[in-house]
Kinemage of the C-alpha trace (Angstrom):
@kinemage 1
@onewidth
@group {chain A} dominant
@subgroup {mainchain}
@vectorlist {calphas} color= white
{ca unk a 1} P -53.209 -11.217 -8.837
{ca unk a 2} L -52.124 -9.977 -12.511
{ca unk a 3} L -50.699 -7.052 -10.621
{ca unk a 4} L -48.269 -9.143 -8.313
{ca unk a 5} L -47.479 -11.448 -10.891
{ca unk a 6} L -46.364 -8.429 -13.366
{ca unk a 7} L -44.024 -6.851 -10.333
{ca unk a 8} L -42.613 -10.259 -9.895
{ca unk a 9} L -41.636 -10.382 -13.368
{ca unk a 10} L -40.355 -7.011 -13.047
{ca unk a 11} L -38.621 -7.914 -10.279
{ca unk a 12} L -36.856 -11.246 -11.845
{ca unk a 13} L -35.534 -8.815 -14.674
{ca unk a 14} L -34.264 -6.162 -12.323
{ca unk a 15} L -32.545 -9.311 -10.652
{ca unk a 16} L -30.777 -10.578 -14.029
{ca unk a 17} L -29.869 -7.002 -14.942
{ca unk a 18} L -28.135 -6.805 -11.521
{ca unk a 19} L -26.491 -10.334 -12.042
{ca unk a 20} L -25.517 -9.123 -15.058
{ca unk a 21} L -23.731 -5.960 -14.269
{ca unk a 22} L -22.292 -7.856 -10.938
{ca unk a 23} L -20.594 -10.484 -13.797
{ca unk a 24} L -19.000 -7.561 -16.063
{ca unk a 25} L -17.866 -5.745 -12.975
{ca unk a 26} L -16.122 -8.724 -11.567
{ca unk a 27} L -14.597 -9.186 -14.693
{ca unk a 28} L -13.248 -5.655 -15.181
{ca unk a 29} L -11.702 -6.442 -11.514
{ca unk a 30} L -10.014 -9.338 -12.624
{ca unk a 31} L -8.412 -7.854 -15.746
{ca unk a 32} L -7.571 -4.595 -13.481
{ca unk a 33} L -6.125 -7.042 -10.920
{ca unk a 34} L -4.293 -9.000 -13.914
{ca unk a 35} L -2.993 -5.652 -15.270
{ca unk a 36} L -1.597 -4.356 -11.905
{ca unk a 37} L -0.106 -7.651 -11.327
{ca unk a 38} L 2.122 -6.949 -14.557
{ca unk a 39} L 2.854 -3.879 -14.211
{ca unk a 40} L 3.890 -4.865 -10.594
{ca unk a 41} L 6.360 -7.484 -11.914
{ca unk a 42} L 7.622 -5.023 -14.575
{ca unk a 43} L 8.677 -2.547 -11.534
{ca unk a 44} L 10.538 -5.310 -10.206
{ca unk a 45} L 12.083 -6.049 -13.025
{ca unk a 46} L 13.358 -2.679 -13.495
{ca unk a 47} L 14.062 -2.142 -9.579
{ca unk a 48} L 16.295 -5.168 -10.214
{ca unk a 49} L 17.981 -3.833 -13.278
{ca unk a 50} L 18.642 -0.831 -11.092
{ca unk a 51} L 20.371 -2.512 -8.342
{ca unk a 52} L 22.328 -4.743 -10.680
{ca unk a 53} L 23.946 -1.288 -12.709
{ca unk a 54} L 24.543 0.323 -9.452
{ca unk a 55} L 26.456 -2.879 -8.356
{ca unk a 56} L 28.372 -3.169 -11.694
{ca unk a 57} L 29.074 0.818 -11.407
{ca unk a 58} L 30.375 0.397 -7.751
{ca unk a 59} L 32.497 -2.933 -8.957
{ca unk a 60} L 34.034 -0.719 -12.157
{ca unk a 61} L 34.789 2.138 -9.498
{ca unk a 62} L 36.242 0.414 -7.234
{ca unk a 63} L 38.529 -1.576 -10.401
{ca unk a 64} L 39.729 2.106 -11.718
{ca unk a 65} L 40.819 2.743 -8.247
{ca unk a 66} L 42.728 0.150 -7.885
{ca unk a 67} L 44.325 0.666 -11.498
{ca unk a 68} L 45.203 3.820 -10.202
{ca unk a 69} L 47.324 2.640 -7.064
């Protein structure tokens, strides 16, 4: 009886270690998912930035050429 009540203490500890772990895990995940989320919107931002130059270097192009007629 001492023997099955010392595994089931065992046991219970395993089982908080494992709850443990499973918590800092999921919260490593969440600050990786928070992280890529930024980085996400900062590529967009800059994707963005890039289209708008192109668009003001086409529009400038396209205003010398017409200066030049």
């Amino acid at each position: 009886m001492a023997g099955l009540l010392a595994q089931r203490e065992e046991r219970l500890g395993q089982i908080a270690e494992l709850e443990s772990e499973r918590e800092t895990l999921l919260s490593e995940q969440e600050q990786l998912q928070l992280a890529l989320a930024g980085l996400r919107e900062e590529i967009d931002s800059q994707a963005e930035a890039a289209r708008l130059a192109s668009a003001r270097r086409e529009a400038l192009e396209a205003l010398v050429a017409d200066l030049r007629r």
